[in-house]
N, C-alpha and C positions, 0 to 999 in steps of 0.2 A: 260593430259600431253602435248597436243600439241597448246591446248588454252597458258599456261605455257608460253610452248617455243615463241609463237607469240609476248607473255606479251616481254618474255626477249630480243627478239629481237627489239622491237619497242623501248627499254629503250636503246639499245646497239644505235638504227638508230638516237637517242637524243643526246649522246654522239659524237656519228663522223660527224652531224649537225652542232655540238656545234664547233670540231676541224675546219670542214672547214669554218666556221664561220669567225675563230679567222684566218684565212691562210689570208681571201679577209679583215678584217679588217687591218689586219697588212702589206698587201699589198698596201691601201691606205695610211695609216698614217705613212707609212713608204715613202711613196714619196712627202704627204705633209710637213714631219717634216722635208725632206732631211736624214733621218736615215737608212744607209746603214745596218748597222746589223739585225733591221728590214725586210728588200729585201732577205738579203742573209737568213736570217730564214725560209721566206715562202720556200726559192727553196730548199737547204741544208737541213729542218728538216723537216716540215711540211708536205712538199711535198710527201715524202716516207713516212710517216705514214699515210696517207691518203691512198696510195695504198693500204698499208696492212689491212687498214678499208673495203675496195671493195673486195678484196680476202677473208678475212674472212666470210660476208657478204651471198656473192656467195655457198662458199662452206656449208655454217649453212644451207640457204633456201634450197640449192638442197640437203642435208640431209634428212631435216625435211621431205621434200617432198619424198624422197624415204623409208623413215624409217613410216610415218605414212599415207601415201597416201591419201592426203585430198583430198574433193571432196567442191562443189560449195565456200562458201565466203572465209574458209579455204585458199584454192588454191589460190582463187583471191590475197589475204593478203601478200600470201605469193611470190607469183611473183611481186606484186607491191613493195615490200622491197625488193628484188633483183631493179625492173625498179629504183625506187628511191635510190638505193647506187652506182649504174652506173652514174645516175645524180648529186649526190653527190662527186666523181670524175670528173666530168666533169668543178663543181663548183671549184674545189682544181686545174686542168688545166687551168682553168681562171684567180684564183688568181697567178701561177704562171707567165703567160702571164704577167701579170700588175704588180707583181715584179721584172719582167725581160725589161722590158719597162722604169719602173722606174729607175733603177739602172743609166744606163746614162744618167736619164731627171736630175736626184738630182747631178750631174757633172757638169751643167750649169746653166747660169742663168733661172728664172722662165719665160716663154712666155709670161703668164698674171697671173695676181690673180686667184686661182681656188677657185670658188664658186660654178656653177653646177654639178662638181664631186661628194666633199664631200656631196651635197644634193643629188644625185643620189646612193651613195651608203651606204648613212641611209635610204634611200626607200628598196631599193635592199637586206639590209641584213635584213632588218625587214620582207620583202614578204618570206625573205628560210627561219625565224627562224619561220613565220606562217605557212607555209606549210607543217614545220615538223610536228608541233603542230597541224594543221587542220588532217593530216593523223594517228596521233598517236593517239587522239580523235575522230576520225571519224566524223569530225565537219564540213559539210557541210557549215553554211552559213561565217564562217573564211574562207574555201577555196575557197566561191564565192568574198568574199572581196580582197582578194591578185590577184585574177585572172583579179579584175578589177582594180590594181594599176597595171598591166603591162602598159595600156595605159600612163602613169604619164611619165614611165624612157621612155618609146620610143619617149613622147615629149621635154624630157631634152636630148636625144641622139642625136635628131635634130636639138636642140640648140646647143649643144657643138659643131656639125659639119659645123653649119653653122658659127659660131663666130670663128670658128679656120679656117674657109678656106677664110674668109675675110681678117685675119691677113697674111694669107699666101698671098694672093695678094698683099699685103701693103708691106710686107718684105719677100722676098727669107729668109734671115738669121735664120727665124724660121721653116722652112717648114719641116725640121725632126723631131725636137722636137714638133712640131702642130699634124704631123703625128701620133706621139706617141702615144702624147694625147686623141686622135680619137679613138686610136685603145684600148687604156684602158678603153674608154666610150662604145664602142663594146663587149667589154669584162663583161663589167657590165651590157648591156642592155641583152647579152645572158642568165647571172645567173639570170634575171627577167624571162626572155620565159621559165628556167629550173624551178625556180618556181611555174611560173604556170603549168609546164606539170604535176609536182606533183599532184597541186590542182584540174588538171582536171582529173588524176584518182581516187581523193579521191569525186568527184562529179560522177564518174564514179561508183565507187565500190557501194555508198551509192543509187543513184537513179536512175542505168543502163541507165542513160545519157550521149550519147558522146556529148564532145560540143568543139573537137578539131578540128583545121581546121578551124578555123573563125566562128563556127558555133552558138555561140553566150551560154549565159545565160540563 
């Protein structure tokens, strides 16, 4: 019964992966396209059902766990889907950040051509959708792969910062909207380190390995 329940939870942890997914997609493309209905979707809809994805969550694992009292990987499994729907949340607060950010960048003219965003967060949304995948399989070397694309977004996060604080010295007139920008690439470098926090429990659960903390592969 409680293997069961683990199954059913790990399929429910694909599903509300799957919604904040679509919250941080449509949070970009909705400031590249300029589509306001897009912005106000992530905050207005998405946003509150994602909460009710982490409540539900919460209360199934502290369930299971009172109702069958697992003992060793049991246990383990099952606090790491509670630690990952907390970070799943965290993900749905990011994307709203960056549709809230967007909403008065798409009001004005564009600062520059954005290239390193959209390329930072096809990196970004591919590392959450393997990390679900890496923990729902118990797949080790996917979750050593994702843990080593964090370095990639932290060197486009240093790009982006230093190419908008250049512009910002060349023109006062952009320094809010550069600001913005900055802080949406902040916002998507963190959903990277949430990524990996995943994958370093699912390297964790698998080969009682910690390796957080810079501590390496």
């Amino acid at each position: 019964m409680l293997d069961e329940k683990i199954l059913n939870l790990k399929k429910r942890l694909i599903t509300y992966s799957t919604h904040v997914e679509i919250m941080l997609e449509k949070s970009i493309s909705g400031l590249l396209e300029r589509n306001e209905e897009k912005l106000k979707e992530v905050l207005e809809v998405l946003e509150p059902a994602a909460n009710k994805y982490e409540l539900e969550f919460d209360e199934n694992c502290i369930n299971a766990i009172a109702q069958y009292q697992p003992v060793s990987k049991n246990l383990r499994i099952l606090i790491s889907i509670i630690k990952i729907s907390n970070d799943l949340e965290r993900v749905a607060d990011h994307a709203v950040n960056i549709a809230g950010h967007g909403l008065p960048l798409i009001m004005k003219p564009q600062v520059k051509e954005l290239i390193d965003i959209p390329k930072m967060t096809k990196i970004v949304r591919e590392m959450m959708k393997e990390a679900i995948e890496s923990f729902v399989d118990e797949n080790v070397e996917l979750a050593e792969k994702v843990c080593k694309q964090d370095d990639i977004v932290d060197e486009l996060n240093i790009t982006i910062k230093k190419d908008l604080a250049a512009l910002m010295r060349s023109d006062s007139n952009v320094v809010n909207r550069s600001l913005r920008l900055i802080s949406i690439s902040a916002n998507l470098e963190r959903v990277a380190d949430l990524a990996t926090n995943i994958c370093e429990d699912v390297i964790y659960l698998a080969k009682g390995i910690n390796i957080k903390h810079g501590s390496g592969i």
